[in-house]
C-alpha positions in Angstrom: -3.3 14.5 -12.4 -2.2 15.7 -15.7 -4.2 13.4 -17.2 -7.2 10.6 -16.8 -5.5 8.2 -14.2 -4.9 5.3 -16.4 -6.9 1.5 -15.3 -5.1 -1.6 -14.6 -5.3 -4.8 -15.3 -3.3 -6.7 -13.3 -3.1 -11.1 -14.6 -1.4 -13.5 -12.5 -0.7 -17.2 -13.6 0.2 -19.9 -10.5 3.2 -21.4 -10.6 3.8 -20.8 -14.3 8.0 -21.1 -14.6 9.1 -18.3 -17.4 11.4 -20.7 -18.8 8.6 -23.1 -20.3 7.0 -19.8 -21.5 7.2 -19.4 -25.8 8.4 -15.0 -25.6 11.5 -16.8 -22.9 12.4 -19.3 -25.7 10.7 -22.0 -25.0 10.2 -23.8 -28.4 7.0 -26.3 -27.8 4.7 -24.5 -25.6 1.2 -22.6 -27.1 0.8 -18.9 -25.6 -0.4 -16.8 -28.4 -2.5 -14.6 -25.8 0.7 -13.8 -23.5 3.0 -14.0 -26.8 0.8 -11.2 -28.5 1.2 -9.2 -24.7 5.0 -9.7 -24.8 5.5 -9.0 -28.5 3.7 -5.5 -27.9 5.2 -4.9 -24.2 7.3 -4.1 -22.2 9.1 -8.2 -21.0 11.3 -8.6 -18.4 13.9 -11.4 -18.6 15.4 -11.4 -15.0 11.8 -11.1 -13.0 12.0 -12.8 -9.5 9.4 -13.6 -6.7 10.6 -12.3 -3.4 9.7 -16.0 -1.6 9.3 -19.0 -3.5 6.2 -20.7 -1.9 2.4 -19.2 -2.8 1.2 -16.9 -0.2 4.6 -15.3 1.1 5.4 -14.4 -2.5 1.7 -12.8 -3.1 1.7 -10.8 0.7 5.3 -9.8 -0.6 3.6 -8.0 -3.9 1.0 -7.1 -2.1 2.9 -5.2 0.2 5.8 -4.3 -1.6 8.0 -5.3 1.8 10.3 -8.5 2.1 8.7 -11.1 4.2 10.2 -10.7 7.4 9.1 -7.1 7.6 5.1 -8.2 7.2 5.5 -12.1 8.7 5.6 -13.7 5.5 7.0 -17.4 6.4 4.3 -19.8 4.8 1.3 -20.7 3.3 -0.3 -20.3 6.7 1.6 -17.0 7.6 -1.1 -14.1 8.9 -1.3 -11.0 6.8 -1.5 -8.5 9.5 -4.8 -6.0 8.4 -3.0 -2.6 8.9 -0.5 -3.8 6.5 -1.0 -1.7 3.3 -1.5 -3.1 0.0 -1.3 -2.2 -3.6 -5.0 -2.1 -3.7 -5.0 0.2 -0.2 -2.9 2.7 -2.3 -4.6 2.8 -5.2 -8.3 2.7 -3.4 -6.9 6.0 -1.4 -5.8 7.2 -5.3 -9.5 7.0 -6.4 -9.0 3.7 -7.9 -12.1 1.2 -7.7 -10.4 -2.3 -6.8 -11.1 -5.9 -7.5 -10.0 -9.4 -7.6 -11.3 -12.2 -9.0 -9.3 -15.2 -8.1 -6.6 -16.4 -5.9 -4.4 -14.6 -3.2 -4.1 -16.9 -0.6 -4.5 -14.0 1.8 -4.5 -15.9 5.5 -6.1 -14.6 8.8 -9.4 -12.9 9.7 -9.3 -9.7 6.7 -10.0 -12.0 3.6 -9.8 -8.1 1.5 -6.6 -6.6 1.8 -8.0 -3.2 0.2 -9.4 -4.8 -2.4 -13.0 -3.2 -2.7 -14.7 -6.4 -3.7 -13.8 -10.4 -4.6 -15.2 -11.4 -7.1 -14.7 -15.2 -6.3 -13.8 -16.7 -2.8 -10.1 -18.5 -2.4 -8.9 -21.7 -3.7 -7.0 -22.7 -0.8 -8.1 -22.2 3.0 -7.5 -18.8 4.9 -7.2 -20.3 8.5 -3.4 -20.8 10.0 -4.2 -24.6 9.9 -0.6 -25.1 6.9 1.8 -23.9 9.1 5.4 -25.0 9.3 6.7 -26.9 12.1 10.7 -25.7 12.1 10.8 -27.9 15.4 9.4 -31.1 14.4 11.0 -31.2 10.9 10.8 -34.9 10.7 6.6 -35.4 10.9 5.4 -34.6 7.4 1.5 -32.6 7.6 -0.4 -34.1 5.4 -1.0 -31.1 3.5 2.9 -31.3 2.2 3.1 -32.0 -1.5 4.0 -35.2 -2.2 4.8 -37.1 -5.7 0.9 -38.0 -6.6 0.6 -35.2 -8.7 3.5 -36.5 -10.6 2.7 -39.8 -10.5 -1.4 -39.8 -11.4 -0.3 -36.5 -14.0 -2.1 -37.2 -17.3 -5.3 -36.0 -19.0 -8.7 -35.7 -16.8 -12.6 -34.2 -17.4 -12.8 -32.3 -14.7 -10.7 -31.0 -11.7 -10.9 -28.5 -8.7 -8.5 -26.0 -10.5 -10.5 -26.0 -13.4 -13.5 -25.1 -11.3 -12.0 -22.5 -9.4 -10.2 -20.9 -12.8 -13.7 -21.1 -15.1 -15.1 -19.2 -12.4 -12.2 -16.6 -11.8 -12.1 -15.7 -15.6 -15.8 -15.4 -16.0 -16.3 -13.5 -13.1 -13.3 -10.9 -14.4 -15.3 -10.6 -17.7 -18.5 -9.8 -16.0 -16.6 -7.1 -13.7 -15.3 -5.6 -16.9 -18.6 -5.3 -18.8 -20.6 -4.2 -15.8 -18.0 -1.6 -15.5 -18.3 -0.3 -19.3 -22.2 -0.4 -19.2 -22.9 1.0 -14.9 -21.1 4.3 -15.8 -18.6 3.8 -13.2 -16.5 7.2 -13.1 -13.2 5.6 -11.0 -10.7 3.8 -13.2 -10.0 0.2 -11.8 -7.5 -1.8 -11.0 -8.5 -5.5 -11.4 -6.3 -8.5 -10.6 -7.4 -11.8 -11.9 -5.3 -14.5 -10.6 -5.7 -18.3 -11.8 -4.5 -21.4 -10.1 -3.2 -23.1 -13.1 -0.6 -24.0 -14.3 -0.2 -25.3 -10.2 -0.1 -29.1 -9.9 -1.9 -31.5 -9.5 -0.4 -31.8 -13.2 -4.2 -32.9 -14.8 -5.8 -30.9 -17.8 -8.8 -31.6 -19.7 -8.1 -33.4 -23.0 -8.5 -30.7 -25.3 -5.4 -29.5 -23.8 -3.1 -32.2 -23.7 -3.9 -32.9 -27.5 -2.7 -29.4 -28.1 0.9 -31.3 -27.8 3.0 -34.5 -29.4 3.7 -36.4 -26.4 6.9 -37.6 -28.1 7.9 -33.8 -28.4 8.0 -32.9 -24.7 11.0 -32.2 -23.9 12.5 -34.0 -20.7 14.4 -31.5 -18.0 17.8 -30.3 -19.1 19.3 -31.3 -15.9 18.3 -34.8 -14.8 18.2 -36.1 -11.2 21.8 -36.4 -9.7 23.1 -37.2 -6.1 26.7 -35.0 -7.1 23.8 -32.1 -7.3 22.4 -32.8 -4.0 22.8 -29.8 -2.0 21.3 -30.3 1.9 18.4 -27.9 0.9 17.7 -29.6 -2.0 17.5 -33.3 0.0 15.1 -32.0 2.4 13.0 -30.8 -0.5 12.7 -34.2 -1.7 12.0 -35.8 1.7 9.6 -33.2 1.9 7.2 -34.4 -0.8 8.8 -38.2 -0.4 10.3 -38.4 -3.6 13.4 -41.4 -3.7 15.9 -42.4 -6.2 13.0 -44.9 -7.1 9.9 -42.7 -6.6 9.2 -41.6 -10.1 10.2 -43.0 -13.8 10.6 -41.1 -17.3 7.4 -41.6 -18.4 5.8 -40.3 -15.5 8.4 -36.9 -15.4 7.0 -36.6 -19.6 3.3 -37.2 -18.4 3.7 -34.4 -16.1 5.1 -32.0 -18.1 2.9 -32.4 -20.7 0.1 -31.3 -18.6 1.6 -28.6 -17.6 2.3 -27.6 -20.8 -1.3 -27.9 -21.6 -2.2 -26.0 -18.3 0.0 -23.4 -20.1 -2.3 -23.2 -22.8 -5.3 -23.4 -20.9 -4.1 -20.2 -18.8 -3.6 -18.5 -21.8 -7.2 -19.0 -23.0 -8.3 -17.8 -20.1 -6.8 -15.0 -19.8 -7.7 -14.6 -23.8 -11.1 -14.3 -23.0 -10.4 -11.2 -20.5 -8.3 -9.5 -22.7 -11.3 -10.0 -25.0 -13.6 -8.6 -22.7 -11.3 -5.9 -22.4 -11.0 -4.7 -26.3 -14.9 -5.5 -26.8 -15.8 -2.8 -23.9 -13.4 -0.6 -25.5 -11.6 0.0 -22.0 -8.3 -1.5 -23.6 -7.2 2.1 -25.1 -6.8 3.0 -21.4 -5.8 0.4 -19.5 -2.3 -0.6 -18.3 -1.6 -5.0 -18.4 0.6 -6.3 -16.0 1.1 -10.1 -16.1 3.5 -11.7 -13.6 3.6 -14.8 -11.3 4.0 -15.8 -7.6 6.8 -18.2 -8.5 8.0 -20.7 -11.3 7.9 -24.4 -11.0 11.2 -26.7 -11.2 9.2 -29.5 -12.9 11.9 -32.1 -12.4 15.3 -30.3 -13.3 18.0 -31.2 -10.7 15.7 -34.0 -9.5 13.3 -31.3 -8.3 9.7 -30.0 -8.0 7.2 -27.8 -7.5 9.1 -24.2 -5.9 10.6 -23.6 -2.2 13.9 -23.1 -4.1 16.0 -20.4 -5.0 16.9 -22.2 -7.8 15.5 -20.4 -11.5 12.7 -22.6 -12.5 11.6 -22.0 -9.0 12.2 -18.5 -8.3 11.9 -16.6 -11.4 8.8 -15.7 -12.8 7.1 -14.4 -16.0 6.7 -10.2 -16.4 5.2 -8.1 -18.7 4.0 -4.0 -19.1 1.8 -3.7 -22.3 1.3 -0.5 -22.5 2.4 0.4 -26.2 1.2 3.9 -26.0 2.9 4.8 -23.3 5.5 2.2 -23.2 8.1 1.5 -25.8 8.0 -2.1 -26.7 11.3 -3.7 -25.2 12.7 -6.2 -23.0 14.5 -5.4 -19.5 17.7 -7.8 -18.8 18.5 -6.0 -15.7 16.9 -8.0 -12.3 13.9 -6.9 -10.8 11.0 -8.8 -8.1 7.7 -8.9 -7.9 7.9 -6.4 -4.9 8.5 -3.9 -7.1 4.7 -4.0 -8.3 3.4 -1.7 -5.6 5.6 1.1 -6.2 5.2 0.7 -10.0 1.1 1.1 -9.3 1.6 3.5 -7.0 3.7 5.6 -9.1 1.2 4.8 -12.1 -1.5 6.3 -10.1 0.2 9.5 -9.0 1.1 10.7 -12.5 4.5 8.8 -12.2 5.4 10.1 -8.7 5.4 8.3 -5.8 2.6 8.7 -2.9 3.7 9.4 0.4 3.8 6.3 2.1 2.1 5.1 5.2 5.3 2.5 5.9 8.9 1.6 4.0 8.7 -0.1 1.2 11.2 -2.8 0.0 10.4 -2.6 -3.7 11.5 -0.1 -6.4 9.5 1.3 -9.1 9.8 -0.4 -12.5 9.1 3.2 -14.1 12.4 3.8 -14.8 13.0 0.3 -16.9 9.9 1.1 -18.9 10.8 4.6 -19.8 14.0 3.7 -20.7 15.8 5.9 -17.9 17.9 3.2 -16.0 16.6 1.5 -13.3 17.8 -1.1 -10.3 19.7 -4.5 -11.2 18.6 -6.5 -7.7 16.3 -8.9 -6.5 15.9 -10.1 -2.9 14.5 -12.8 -1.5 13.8 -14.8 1.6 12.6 -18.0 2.5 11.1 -19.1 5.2 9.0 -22.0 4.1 8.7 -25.8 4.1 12.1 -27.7 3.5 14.3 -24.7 5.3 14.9 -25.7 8.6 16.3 -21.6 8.8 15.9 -18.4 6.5 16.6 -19.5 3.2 18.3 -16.0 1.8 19.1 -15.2 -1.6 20.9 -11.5 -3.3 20.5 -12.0 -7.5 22.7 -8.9 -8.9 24.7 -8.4 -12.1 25.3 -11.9 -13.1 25.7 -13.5 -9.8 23.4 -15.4 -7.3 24.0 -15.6 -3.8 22.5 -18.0 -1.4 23.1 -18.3 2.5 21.5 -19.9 5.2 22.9 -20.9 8.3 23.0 -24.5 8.5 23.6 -25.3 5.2 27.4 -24.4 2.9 27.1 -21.1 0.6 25.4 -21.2 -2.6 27.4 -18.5 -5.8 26.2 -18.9 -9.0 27.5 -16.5 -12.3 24.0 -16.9 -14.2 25.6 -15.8 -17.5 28.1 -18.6 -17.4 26.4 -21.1 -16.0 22.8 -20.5 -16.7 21.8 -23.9 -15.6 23.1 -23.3 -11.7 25.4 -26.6 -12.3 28.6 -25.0 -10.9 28.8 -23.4 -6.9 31.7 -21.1 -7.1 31.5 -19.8 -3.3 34.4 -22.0 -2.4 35.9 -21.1 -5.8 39.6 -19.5 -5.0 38.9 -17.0 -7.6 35.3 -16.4 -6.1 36.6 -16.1 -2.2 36.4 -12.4 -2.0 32.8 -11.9 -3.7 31.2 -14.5 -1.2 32.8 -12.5 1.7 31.1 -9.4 0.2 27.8 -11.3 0.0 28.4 -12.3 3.4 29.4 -9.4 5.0 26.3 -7.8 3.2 24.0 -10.2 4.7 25.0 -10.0 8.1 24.4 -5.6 7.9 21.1 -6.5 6.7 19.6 -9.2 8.4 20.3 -10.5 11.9 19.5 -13.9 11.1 19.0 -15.7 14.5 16.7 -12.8 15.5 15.0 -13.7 12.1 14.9 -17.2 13.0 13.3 -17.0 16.4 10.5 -14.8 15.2 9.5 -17.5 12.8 9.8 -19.9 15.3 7.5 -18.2 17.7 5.4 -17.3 14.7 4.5 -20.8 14.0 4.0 -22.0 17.9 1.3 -19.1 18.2 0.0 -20.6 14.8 -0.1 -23.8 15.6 -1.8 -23.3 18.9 -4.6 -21.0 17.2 -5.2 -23.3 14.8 -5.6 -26.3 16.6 -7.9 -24.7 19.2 -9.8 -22.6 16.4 -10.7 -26.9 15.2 -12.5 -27.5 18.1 -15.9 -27.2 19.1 -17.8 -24.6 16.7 -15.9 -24.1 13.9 -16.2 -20.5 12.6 -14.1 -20.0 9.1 -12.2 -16.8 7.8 -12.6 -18.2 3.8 -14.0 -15.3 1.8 -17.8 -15.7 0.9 -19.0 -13.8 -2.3 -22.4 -12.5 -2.2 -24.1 -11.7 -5.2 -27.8 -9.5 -5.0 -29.7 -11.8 -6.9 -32.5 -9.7 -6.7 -31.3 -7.4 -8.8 -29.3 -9.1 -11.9 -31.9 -10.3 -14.3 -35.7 -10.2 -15.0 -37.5 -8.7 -11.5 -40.7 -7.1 -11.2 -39.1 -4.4 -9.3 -37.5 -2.6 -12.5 -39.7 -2.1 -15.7 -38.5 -4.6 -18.1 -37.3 -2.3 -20.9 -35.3 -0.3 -18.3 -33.3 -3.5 -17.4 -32.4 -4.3 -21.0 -31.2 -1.2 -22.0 -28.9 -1.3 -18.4 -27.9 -4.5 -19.6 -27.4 -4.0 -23.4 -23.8 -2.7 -24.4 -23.3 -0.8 -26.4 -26.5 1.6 -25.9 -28.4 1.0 -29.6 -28.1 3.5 -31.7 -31.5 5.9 -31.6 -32.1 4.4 -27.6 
């Protein structure tokens, strides 16, 4: 290394869509946190997850290779333990590594490369959420369904709010004990909230933050003329008829979100507090991103599992202003292109040799200013697709096949709002064949469609056996040496102050 190898601080919001965020135009939302990143960073304006549902998109960053490389199908998809990670790489560089939060990791290895968690998961790591492709009519009753839109409104408490207090306080804690212990690694720590992820509920404090008359309602209403097949089995999915919902309740929920918004934002304020008061800011690298957007009622639809925008694009930001011109990045990128950006981040801005191919590119190149790749690609595999669910964003167009269902072509700097298919468009013909042809050199889709049908029988017979009898779970389960964190007669009492005490006192 040329020089010290520099930390990172990598922030993850849940479901946050960029296009309700204030730096993507939104004009009503609260961020000043994230603004005050974005304003001072490096923003990109064409970010996408890799697969629009929770865990696929995170094993996808974490691994920097498209889901059907890794098994990536659903929220109950294993992440196979030899897989390596951002955090593997960067633990091999020397790096110490920790998350505090959410990752939805699934299976037996609840670590990933990650040295330590700071918190255990929100959501369960067992395979008991799988998808049933051959059953598609019996709804689990883990499937979302329209509550969270319905019963949206203020609240005192919730389980996100738990989980989130606790994820940002134990990231602060992790960044003080690291300024006062002496540790000698640099760190990469990711915290990872739940919010803004329905249920749509935030405390009130929040929801005053808005004018309930100024929330805006979605740009494109409900409409059966925009009723793709994909997009009907969406709203069976979470049971959501012509009659389901009203306006009021559509307003009520995005004015939590909103507030959600805000509340992430705090959060993650009081990190980046932590941060400057420790004085590890001057050498730290901030990454924020997302695991996927939210479609918060445009086109009739909600929550992600589309390769629609508001589902599939995400929030992205570098701040690194001294080494980073401040800038934004038009050309597409993924989230998959995390691990190679780390990687290369580690290494002195070359890449490591590594252990497996990796699907993502480093973002190096867009925040130097020397060029960079225009693509993102995605698959989905996922509640609502009854067969991979592919998608090719480059230049201005979006591409979407999947077997069953008619071609999706979208020219995103025309028709921002996805409101016009062109793949049966005369003028259109020969770009769809190129997007077709190109899809059937890359993927052999009927291969990829068996293996995620045998993935979920073996699945769903492991999980229903693994419910019987003595019930032995996989969640992660912090431990914390209480023996050792305050006032014990085992350390002489001045001694543990001045460990505890940052700074030092001058004169100690």
């Amino acid at each position: 290394m040329t020089r010290k190898q520099p930390n990172i601080l990598f922030l993850m919001a849940d479901q946050m869509a960029a296009s309700a965020l204030p730096f993507y135009g939104h004009p009503l939302v609260k961020t000043p946190h994230l603004s005050r990143l974005a304003a001072e960073g490096v923003v990109f304006d064409s970010a996408y997850c890799n697969s629009p549902l929770c865990a696929p998109s995170r094993f996808v960053l974490m691994a920097g290779q498209l889901p059907s490389r890794i098994g990536a199908y659903d929220n109950a998809a294993d992440f196979p333990a030899d897989t390596p990670t951002f955090a593997h790489y960067l633990r091999d560089a020397g790096y110490t590594t920790a998350l505090s939060g959410k990752m939805h990791f699934c299976g037996p290895d609840q670590l990933h490369g990650f040295e330590e968690r700071l918190t255990t998961d929100i959501y369960p790591a067992d395979y008991g959420w799988y998808v049933d492709w051959e059953d598609f009519e019996k709804r689990p009753s883990y499937y979302h369904n329209m509550s969270s839109v319905i019963e949206a409104g203020p609240c005192v408490r919730s389980n996100q709010l738990d989980f989130d207090d606790e994820v940002a306080f134990r990231a602060q804690r992790f960044l003080y004990d690291y300024a006062r212990n002496g540790e000698q690694r640099p760190f990469c720590l990711t915290v990872s909230l739940t919010h803004p992820h329905d249920p749509y509920t935030i405390p009130q404090e929040y929801w005053d933050r808005y004018d309930h008359d100024d929330i805006d309602m979605p740009r494109v209403p409900y409409s059966r003329d925009l009723m793709d097949p994909h997009s009907k089995r969406l709203r069976y999915v979470y049971q959501c008829d012509e009659d389901t919902i009203n306006d009021a309740q559509i307003r009520n929920a995005r004015h939590a979100y909103y507030g959600a918004l805000s509340y992430v934002d705090d959060q993650l304020g009081a990190v980046l507090k932590a941060l400057e008061e420790t004085g590890l800011d001057e050498d730290t690298i901030i990454v924020f991103s997302g695991d996927h957007g939210d479609m918060l009622g445009e086109r009739g639809l909600w929550y992600k599992m589309s390769w629609f925008e508001d589902s599939a694009r995400v929030p992205m930001i570098v701040h690194a202003p001294g080494r980073f011109t401040p800038g934004r990045v038009k050309e597409s990128v993924s989230t998959m292109d995390l691990l190679p950006t780390f990687a290369e981040l580690a290494h002195d801005g070359t890449a490591p040799d590594y252990a497996v191919p990796v699907d993502g590119r480093s973002l190096i190149p867009h925040l130097t200013g020397n060029g960079g790749h225009d693509e993102a690609i995605g698959e989905y595999c996922g509640e609502g697709a009854i067969a991979p669910l592919l998608m090719i964003r480059r230049g201005r167009y979006k591409f979407v096949h999947t077997a069953p269902d008619p071609d999706q072509l979208f020219d995103l700097e025309a028709d921002p709002l996805e409101l016009t298919n062109l793949a049966e468009d005369p003028a259109h013909l020969d770009l769809c064949k190129q997007f077709r042809d190109e899809i059937a050199r890359h993927w052999d889709t009927e291969k990829l469609h068996q293996q995620v049908l045998d993935s979920q029988r073996r699945r769903k017979l492991v999980a229903r056996a693994n419910m019987k009898g003595r019930v032995t779970p996989w969640d992660h389960q912090p431990v914390f040496d209480a023996s050792t964190q305050y006032m014990r007669n085992t350390i002489d009492l001045d001694d543990l102050e001045a460990r505890a005490r940052f700074p030092v006192p001058s004169g100690s």
